[in-house]
N, C-alpha and C positions, 0 to 999 in steps of 0.2 A: 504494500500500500504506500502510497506516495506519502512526506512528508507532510504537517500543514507547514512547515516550514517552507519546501520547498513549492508548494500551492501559491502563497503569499508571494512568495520571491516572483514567480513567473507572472502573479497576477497585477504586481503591484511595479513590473518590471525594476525592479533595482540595480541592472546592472550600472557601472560606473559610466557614463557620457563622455570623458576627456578625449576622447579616442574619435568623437562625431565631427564630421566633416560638410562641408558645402561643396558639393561636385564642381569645378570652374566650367564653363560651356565650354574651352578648348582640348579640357583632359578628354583622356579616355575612358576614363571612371563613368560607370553607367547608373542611372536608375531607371525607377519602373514609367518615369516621365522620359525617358531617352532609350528605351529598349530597343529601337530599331537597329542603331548603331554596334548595340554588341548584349549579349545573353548573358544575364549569371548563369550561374552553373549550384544547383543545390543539390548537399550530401543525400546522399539516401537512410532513412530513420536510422538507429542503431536495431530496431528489431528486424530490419530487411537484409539481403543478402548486401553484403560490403564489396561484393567481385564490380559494382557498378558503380565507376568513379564520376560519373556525368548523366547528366538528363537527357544526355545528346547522345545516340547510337555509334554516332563517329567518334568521339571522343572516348567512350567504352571499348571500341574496338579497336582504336590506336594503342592505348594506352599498356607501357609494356612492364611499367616499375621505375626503378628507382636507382640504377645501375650510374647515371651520370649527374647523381642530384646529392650533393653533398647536408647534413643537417647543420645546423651554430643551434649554440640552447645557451641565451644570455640569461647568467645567473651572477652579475657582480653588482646587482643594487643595492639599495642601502634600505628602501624598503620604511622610510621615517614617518609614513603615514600610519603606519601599523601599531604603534607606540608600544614595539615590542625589545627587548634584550635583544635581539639577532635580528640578521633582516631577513623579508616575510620568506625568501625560497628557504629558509631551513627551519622553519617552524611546522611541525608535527600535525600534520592534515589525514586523520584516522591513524591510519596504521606505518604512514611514514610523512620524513619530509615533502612536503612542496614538490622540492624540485625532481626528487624522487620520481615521481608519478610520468614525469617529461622523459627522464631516462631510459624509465623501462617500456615506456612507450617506443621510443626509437631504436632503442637496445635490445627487447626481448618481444613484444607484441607483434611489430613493424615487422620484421624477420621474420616471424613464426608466419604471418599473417603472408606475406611474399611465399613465403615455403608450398603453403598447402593451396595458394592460389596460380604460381606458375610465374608470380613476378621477381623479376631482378631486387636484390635486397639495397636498401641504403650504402655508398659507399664509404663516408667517413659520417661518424660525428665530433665535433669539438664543441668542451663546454668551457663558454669564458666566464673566468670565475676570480676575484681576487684571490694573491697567491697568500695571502692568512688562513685561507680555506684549504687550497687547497692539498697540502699534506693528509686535511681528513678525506678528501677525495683518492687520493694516491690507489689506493687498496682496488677501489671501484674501477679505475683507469686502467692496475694493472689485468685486471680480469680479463676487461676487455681490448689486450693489447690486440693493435694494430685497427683496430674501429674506433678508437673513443681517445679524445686527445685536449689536454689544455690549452689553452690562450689567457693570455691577460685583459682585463678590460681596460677601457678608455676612460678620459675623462667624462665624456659622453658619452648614449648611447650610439652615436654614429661611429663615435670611436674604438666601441667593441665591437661593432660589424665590422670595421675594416680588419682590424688586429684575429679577428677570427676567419676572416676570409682569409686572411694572407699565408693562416694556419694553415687552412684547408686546401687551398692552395697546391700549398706545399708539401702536401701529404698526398694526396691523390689527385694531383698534377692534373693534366686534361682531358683527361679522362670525366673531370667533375664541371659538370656546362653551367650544374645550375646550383644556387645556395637557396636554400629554405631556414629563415630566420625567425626562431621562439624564442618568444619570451618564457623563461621557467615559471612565471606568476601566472601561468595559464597551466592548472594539473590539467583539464578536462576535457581537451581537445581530440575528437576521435577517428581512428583509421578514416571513416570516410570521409572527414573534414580533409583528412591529411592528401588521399590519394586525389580526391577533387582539385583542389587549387594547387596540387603539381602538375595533376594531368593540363589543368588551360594554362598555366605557366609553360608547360611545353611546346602547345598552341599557340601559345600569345608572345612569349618572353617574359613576360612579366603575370602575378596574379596574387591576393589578397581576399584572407578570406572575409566575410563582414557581415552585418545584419542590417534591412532600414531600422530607423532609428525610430523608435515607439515614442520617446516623449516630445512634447512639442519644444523647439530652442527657440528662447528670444537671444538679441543682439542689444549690446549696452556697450557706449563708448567707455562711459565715467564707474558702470555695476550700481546705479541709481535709477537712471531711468531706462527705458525699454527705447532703444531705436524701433526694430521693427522683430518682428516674427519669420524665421527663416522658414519656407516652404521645406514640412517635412518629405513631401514624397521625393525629394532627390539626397536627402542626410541617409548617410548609413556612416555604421559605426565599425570601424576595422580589428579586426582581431590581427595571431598570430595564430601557422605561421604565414607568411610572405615570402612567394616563395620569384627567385629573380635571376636571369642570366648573369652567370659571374661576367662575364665581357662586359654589361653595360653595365655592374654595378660596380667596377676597376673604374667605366669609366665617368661614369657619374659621381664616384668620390673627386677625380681630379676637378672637375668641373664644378664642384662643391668649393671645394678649398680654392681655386683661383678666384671664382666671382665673390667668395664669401656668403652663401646662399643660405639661407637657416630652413633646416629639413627637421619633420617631427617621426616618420618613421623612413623606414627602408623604401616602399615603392615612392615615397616622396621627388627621392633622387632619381629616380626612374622617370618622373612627372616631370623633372625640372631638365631633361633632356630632349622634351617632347616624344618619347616614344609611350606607345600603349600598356595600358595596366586594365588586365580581366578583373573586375569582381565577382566573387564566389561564394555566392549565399553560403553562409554558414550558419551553426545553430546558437540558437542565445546564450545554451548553458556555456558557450567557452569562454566562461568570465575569467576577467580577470583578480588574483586575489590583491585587496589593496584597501581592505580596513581588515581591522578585525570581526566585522558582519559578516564579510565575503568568506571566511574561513566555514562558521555555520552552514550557509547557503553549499558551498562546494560540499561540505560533510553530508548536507542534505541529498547532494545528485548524486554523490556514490552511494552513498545507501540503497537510494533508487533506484542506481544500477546496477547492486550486487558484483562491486568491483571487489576482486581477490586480493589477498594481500602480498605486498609487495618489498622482494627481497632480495637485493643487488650483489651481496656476500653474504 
């Protein structure tokens, strides 16, 4: 039986906003007021077969894995909205950490789930982690030598994208076309989220998973008065991951850094080169954690979803 916990959450829509956007009319970013121009792409429920990455029979039939799509799982935030001793990816979400739940996703679920479906497996992951941490990670890393690999983060987020890319990079050379960027304050993100917005990344170059955005945004210059009402049918709200051609996002960073450009996520830099970026309906529950409410609520969906527990060593 469903939580009332988690009834209220989905009725009362609580996820966090920071993340919602105003399509520009020149992106490529779609909504359901500009559908002609390009399709999202929605997961299939988690109680349906997961072999169907797209709505679209081409994109199911193309689509072969994961063989040239490297993962980053940024874990070096500081997480001060939580007002917790650690920051939020190592705090104790049911039966493990946070960040936990992102690992064995791509570590042991992703793989298993490629095995008995026929698809190429992930080729590398790197998790960029500050290096205070990571010695406790070492153990985890060793395990899975030769898949799973450090980075250091940035002063920014942009800056542990690049510093993990550059990893990745270097680890499975070019063989790896594409990077797919998580955030580890996302446990709950699942296979068919995952293989969807790799498969129109593969399609497209670029892709993002996201949801339109359920509450209404007002605009305020001064946060006093109301300018105006943003027309919600083109907001949606971006998750992770984002998944992007390393070629244009090598070159999107230089062109970041020469003009000085201020970018909020990954396909940002994508947008600021003029090339296209798929959006890929995704599902609500892939909140992100970022109070200590959000911890309940996530305890809430796995319970719901009778997730196993999870056990890295």
């Amino acid at each position: 039986m469903i939580s009332i916990k988690l009834i209220l959450w989905l009725q009362l829509s609580l996820l966090p906003f920071s993340s919602a956007f105003l399509s520009p009319l020149n992106t490529a970013f779609v909504s359901p007021a500009d559908s002609s121009r390009f399709q999202t792409t929605t997961p299939h429920s988690p109680t349906t077969s997961l072999n169907l990455a797209s709505s679209s029979d081409e994109a199911t039939n193309s689509f072969a894995g994961y063989s040239n799509v490297g993962f980053l799982i940024l874990a070096g935030g500081t997480g001060s909205r939580m007002k917790a001793n650690m920051p939020k990816q190592f705090l104790t979400l049911k039966s493990a950490p946070v960040l936990h739940y992102s690992l064995h996703l791509f570590l042991e679920k992703l793989p298993s789930y490629c095995k008995e479906h026929g698809l190429s497996p992930p080729s590398q992951v790197v998790l960029v982690m500050d290096p205070k941490y990571q010695p406790e990670y070492q153990p985890i890393v060793d395990k899975y030598e030769g898949r799973l690999a450090f980075a250091n983060p940035g002063k920014e987020r942009q800056g542990s994208v690049e510093n993990g890319l550059n990893k990745l990079v270097e680890l499975a050379g070019p063989s790896c076309e594409f990077v797919a960027v998580h955030d580890s304050a996302r446990p709950l993100v699942t296979i068919a989220e995952i293989e969807a917005v790799v498969s129109d990344a593969q399609s497209v170059g670029a892709a993002v998973l996201g949801v339109p955005c359920k509450a209404t945004i007002k605009e305020s210059d001064d946060g006093v008065l109301v300018q105006r009402t943003i027309p919600r049918a083109r907001l949606w709200e971006v998750h992770t991951p984002q998944v992007v051609k390393v070629e244009a996002l090598l070159r999107g960073f230089e062109k970041v850094e020469k003009e000085g450009l201020e970018v909020t996520d990954d396909v940002s830099i994508i947008e600021a080169l003029g090339e296209p970026v798929k959006l890929t309906k995704g599902e609500y529950t892939n909140l992100k954690i970022t109070t200590p409410e959000d911890m309940d609520v996530a305890g809430a969906i796995l319970s719901d979803r009778g997730e196993e527990e999870i056990k890295l060593v």
